[in-house]
N, C-alpha and C positions, 0 to 999 in steps of 0.2 A: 504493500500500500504506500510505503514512504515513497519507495522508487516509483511508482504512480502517479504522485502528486509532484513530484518534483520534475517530472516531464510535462506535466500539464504545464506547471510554473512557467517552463525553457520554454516550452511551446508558447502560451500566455506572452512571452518576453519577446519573444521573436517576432510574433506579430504588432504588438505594442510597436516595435523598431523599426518593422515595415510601413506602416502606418503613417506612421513622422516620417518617416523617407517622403515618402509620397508626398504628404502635404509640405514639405521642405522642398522640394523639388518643385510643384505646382507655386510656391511663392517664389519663385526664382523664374519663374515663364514671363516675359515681359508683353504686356498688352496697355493696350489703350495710349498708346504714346503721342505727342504731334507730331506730323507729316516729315518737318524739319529733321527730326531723331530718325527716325528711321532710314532717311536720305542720308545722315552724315553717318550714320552706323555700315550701311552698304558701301559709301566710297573709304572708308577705313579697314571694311572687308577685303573690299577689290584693291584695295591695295598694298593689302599682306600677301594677295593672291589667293583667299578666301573664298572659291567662289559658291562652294555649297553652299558655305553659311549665309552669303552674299544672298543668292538662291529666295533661301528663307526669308532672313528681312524685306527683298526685297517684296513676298508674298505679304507681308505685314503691314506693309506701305501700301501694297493694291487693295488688301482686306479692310483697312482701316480708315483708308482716305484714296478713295475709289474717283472723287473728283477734284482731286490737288493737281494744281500746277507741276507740281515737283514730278507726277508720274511718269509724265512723258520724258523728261529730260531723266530720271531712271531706266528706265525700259530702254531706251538707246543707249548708255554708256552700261550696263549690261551684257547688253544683247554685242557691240564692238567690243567688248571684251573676250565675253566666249568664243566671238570667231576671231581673234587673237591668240588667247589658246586653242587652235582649231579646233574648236567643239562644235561644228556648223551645225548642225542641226537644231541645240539650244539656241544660238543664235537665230534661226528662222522662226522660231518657238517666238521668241521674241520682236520680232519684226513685223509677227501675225501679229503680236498683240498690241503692237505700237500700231500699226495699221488700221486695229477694228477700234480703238481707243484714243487715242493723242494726236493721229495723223491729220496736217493741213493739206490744202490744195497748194503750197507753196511748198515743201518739201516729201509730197505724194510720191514724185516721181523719183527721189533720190531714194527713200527705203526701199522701194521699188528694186531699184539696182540693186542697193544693200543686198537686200534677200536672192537674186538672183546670182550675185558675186559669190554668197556662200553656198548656195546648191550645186552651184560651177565647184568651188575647190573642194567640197563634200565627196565629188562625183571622183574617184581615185581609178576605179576598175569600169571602165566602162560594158566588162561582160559579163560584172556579177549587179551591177547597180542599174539595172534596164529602168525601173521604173523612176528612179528619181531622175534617169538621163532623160526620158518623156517628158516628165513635170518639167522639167528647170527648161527643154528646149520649146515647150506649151507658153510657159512665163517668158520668157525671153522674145518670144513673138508675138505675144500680147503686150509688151511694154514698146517692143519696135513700133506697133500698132495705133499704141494709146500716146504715147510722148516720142512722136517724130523730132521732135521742136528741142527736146532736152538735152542736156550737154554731157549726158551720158549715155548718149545714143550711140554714140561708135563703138565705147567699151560693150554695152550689149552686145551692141552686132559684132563684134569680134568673139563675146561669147557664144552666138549664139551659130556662128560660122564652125567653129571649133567643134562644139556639140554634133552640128548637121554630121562634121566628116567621121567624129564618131561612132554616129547611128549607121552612117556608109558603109565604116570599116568593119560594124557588126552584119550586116545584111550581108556584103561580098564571103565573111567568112561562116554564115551559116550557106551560101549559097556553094563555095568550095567542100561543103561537107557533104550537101548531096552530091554533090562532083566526086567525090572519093565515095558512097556508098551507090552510085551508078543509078540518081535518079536524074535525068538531066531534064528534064520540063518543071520541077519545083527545084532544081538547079538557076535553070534561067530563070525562075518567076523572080527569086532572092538579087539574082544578079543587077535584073530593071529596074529593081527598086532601089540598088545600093547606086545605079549610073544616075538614077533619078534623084536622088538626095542630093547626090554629089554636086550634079547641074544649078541645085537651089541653094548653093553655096555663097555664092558670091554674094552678098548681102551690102557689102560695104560700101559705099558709093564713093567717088572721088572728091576729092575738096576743092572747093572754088577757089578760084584764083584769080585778080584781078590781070586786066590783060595788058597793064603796065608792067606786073610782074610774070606773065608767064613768059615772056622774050627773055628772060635772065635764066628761068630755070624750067 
């Protein structure tokens, strides 16, 4: 019986100790803070290199002051961070949400590129990563489309140039496979499509130049 009651005790003690953890723990969770705090606590983060924790507060700041000034200019020095450490895909995480929340019509077209700059360097293996090569060469010509006018319109079309011959060099070597397994009519299907891409390459237009200076160069 002694030894009985003296394990209920330990037991009894044990949870007592859990108990206080917990609520010791739960008083140390920071909430309800202003918008300010949260903004200086994230660039203190990201600049230990922090960016989990970064991460978090900066989820604190969205949760807590959903219509602060400061969000926007978060969510962009963020979001160029992670694709700094090329983290690209948080990065686009981020540039959706700069997008559906903070974004103006005066720099629309510039996260724009952001986000397609990083799907571009995300894109590593163009024969295991088919579908984000899709997506990013989809966006790439819907920004061609939408911001003709923009002064990051070449670096697009330069991506979106690159991409095209990508998708080429996958089509010509699934069309060399049925060449090697002796199917030559879904041989040539692969082929027309890979000469067809290829042809809608050139995207890039030339640059004007006045015609006092084209005599020189």
């Amino acid at each position: 019986k002694d030894n009985s009651n003296m394990y209920k005790q330990i037991i009894l003690f044990l949870v007592a100790i859990s108990i206080f953890t917990a609520c010791s723990s739960k008083d140390n969770v920071e909430y309800n803070k202003p918008a300010i705090y949260w903004y200086n606590k994230m660039l203190k983060q990201i600049s230990r290199y922090q960016l989990d924790a970064a991460d978090d507060t900066y989820t604190s700041l969205e949760a807590e002051h959903r219509n602060s000034p400061l969000l926007a200019s978060a969510t962009l020095i963020i979001a160029q961070m992670h694709m700094q450490e090329e983290e690209y895909m948080m990065a686009n995480y981020y540039y959706d949400e700069y997008l559906k929340k903070a974004s103006t019509t005066k720099n629309f077209d510039y996260i724009r590129y952001l986000k397609v700059k990083s799907k571009f360097l995300a894109f590593k293996n163009q024969f295991r990563d088919q579908e984000l090569l899709y997506k990013t060469i989809k966006e790439s010509k819907e920004f061609i489309q939408k911001y003709p006018h923009s002064q990051y319109i070449y670096l697009v079309q330069t991506i979106y140039s690159r991409l095209l011959m990508d998708q080429a060099l996958f089509e010509e070597n699934i069309s060399q496979l049925y060449t090697r397994v002796d199917k030559p009519k879904a041989s040539k299907i692969y082929h027309n499509k890979a000469t067809k891409i290829w042809h809608h390459t050139e995207v890039i237009k030339d640059v004007d130049v006045p015609f006092y200076r084209a005599v020189f160069e």
